[in-house]
N, C-alpha and C positions, 0 to 999 in steps of 0.2 A: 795661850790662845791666839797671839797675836800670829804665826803661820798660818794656823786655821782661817782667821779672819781676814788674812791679805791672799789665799786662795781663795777662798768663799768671794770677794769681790775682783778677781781675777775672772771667775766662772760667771759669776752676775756681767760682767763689761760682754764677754761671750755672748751670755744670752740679748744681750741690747744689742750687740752684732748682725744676732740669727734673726733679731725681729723686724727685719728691712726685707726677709725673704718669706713671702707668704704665698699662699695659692690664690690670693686675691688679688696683689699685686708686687712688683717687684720694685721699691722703691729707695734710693740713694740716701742716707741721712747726712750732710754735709758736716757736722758736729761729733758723729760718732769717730772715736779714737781710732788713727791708724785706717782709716777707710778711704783715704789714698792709697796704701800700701796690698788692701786686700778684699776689697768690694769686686772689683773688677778679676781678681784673681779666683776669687771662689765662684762668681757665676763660672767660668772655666771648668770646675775642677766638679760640677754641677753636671755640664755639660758631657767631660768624659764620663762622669759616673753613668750616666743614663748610656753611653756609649759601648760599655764595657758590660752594662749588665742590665738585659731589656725589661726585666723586673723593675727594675728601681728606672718607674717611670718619672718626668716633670712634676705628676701628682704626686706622687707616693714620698718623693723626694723632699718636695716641700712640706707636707703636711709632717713627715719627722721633722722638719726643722722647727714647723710652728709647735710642734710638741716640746722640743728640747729651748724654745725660746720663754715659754710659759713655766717650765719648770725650773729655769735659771734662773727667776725672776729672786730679785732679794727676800724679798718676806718667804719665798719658798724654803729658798737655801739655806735659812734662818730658823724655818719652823721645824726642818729635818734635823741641822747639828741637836738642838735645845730637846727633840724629842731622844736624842740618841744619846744625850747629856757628853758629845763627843769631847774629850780632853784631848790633851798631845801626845805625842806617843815615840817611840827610839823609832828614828827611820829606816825602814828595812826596804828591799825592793825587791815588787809584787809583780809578777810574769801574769800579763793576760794572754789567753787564748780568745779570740772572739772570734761567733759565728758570722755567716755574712746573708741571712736571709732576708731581713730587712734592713734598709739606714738606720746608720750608725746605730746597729744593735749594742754595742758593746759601751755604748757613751757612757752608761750605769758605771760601769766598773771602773772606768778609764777615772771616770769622775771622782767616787769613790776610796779608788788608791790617791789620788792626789789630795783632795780634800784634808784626806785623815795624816796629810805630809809625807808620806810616804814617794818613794821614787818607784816611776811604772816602766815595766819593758815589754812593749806589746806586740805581739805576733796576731797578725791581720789574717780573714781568710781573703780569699782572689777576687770575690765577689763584690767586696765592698773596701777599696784599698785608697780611695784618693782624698774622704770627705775629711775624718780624723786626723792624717797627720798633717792636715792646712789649718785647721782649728787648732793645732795643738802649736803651731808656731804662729798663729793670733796671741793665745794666753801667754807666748813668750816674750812677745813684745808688750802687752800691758799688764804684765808681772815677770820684769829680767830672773827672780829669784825660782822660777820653776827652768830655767837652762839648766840643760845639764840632768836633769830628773826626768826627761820623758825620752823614752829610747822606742825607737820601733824596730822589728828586724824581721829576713826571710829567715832567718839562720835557728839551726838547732837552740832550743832554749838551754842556757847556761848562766851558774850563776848569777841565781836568787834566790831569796828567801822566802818566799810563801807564794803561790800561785792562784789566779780564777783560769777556770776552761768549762767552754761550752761547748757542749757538741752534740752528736746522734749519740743510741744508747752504742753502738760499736766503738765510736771514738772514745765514749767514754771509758770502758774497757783499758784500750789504750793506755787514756789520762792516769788512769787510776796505777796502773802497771806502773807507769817511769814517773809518775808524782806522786806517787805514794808515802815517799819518807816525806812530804815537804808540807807543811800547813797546806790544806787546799779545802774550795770550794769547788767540783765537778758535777757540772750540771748534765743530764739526758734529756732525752724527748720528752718532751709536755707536750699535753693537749688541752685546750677548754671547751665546754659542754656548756649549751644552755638547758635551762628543765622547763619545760614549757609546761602551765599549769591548765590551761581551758580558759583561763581570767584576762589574758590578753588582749590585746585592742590590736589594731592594726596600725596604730603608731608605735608599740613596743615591737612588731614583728619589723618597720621601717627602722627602726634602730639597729637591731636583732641581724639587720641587711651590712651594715658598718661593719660589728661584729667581727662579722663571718667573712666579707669580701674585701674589708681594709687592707692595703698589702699582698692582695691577691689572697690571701690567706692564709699565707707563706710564716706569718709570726705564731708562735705558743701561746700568744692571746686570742689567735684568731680560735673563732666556733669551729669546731669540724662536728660535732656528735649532737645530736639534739636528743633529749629525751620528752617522750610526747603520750599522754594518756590513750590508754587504748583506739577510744571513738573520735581521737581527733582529724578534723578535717584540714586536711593541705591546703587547701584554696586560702585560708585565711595567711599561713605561711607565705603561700606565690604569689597571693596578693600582696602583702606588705614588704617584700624583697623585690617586684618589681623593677624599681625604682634603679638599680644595678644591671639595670637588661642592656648598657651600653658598653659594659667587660668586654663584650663575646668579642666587637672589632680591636680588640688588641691581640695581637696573635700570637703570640705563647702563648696569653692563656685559653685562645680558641683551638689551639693544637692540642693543649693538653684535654679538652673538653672532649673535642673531635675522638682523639686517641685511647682515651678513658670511655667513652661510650661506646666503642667497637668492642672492645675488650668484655664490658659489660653485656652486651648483644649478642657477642661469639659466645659466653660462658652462659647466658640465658637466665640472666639475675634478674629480677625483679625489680624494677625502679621507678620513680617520676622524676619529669625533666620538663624544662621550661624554655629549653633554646639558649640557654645562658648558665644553668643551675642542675646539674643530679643531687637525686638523693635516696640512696640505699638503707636497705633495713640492714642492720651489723651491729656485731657487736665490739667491733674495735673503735678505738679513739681516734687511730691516725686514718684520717681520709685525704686520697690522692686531691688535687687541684682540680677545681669547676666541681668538686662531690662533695654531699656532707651527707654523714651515717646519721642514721637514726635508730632510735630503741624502746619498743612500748613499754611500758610500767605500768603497773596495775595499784602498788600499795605505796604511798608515797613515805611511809616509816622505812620500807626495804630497799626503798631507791638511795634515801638519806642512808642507812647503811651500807650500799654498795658505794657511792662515793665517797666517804670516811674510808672504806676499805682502801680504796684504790688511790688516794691522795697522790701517794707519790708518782701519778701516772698524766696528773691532772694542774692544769696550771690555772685557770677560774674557772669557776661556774656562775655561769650568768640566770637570773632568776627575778621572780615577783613574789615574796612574802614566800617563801621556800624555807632559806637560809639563813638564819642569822652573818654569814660572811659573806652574803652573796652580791657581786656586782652586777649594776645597775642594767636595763637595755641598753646597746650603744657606749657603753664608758668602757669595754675591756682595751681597745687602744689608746686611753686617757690614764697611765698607772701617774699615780702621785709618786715623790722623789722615796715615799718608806715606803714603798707598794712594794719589797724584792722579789726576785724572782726564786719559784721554788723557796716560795718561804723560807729562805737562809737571809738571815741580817746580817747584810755586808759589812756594813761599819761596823757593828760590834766585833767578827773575825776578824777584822783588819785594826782593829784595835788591842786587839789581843794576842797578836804574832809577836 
């Protein structure tokens, strides 16, 4: 246990790193380890990230970091091993594929092969190339013993022994094709769905706004589908999503709004729109940027059928007294460290290659 334990506080010094950077304020800790050497370097590397990719705004930026500073926290990383009863393991080295739709998407995994001692060689997508391997030569300098164990590369993936890859359902295809002999996790497209019941208040649907427009909406936690009782009135939706009506001046996402609603217009669909928000009747999961589908239900035993059907299409559903599994209003961008994605437990595969 003792690798375990001296990454586990390797990852912990990280998160007391990340907690100097928040959406509140950006402040120096003069005591934190090595913050000569990289305080000043990672605003930089902040700075090009929003540079390089106009999604990954100031905000959106920071708020992953205060997300991954509260999960690095000790008693987290703590309560994670002890639930996953993590022992040590023959080291083998694990090929990530990560996507690049939100900041540092891939931190789960990144995390995860290291933790469990494991040596990682990560292939970055273009989108999000600069945040990860600055982080990953902080936990070098206050733990020398992960040198040498973190490889990044553009280059074809070659020798290794178990692989994570996330991608669209095509790339997945792909993955599956040329990693197929190799222990793997290959993950597709998720979508999350909330069920809206009639019981709502207009502080669940102000949550419900997080949700759905965190990240532009660009992550597998984000809401695209709502399912909604027949005689339900939208105003109570517009009303409580309001609150988001300052998206529109960011302009990618008002291009894609602008863009998406001509398309809807020329093809003569049926929708409502709020200046900032569409929302189509569909019955698909994946809804393009500034849209979210929607789907009446009538029996709510058939609906709990339909998505038990479709699980693996489906990454939360968000809900009130619905589901026994169901996440809260407003928490799908809050996953805890066991939260995985597509329900696969990382550590236990990775414990088991």
């Amino acid at each position: 246990m003792e690798l375990i334990k001296s990454r586990l506080e390797a990852f912990n010094k990280l998160g007391i790193f990340l907690g100097q950077f928040s959406r509140k304020s950006i402040l120096k800790d003069e005591t934190i380890a090595f913050n000569e050497l990289f305080f000043n370097g990672f605003l930089h590397q902040l700075k090009i990230a929003q540079e390089k990719n106009s999604w990954f705004t100031e905000d959106n930026l920071l708020l992953a970091i205060e997300n991954w500073a509260v999960a690095l926290r000790k008693s987290n990383l703590e309560t994670w091993i002890e639930r996953e009863n993590l022992k040590e393991v023959s080291p083998k080295k694990v090929a990530i594929i990560m996507a690049g739709n939100i900041p540092l998407v891939g931190f789960h995994d990144f995390l995860s092969v290291l933790i469990c001692g494991h040596s990682v060689l990560v292939k970055q997508s273009s989108n999000d190339k600069h945040l990860l391997p600055f982080l990953a030569k902080y936990l070098e300098y206050v733990e020398p013993s992960l040198k040498g164990h973190i490889t990044f590369t553009d280059e074809k993936l070659t020798d290794f022994d178990a692989i994570i890859a996330t991608g669209s359902n095509n790339t997945a295809r792909y993955f599956e094709y040329y990693f197929g002999n190799k222990p793997n996790i290959i993950r597709k497209s998720r979508n999350s769905v909330a069920v809206i019941t009639g019981t709502e208040t207009e502080e669940d649907f102000e949550k419900l706004a997080d949700d759905i427009f965190t990240y532009f909406g660009l992550g597998c936690r984000s809401v695209s589908k709502l399912y909604v009782p027949r005689e339900f009135d939208f105003n109570l939706f517009f009303n409580g999503i309001y609150g988001k009506k300052d998206l529109i001046y960011n302009a990618k996402y008002a291009n894609n709004y602008d863009y998406n609603k001509a398309v809807y217009l020329m093809s003569e669909f049926d929708l409502l729109e709020n200046g900032f928000l569409m929302i189509k009747e569909d019955e698909s999961y994946s809804s393009p940027i500034a849209t979210v589908f929607y789907e009446y239900y009538d029996n709510p035993i058939d609906l709990k059928i339909k998505l038990y059907q479709d699980k693996e299409l489906i990454q939360c559903i968000v809900s009130k007294g619905f589901l026994p599994d169901e996440i809260a209003f407003g928490e799908t961008q809050n996953p805890q460290l066991w939260d995985y994605a597509d329900g696969v437990n990382t550590l236990n595969f990775l414990s088991q290659i």
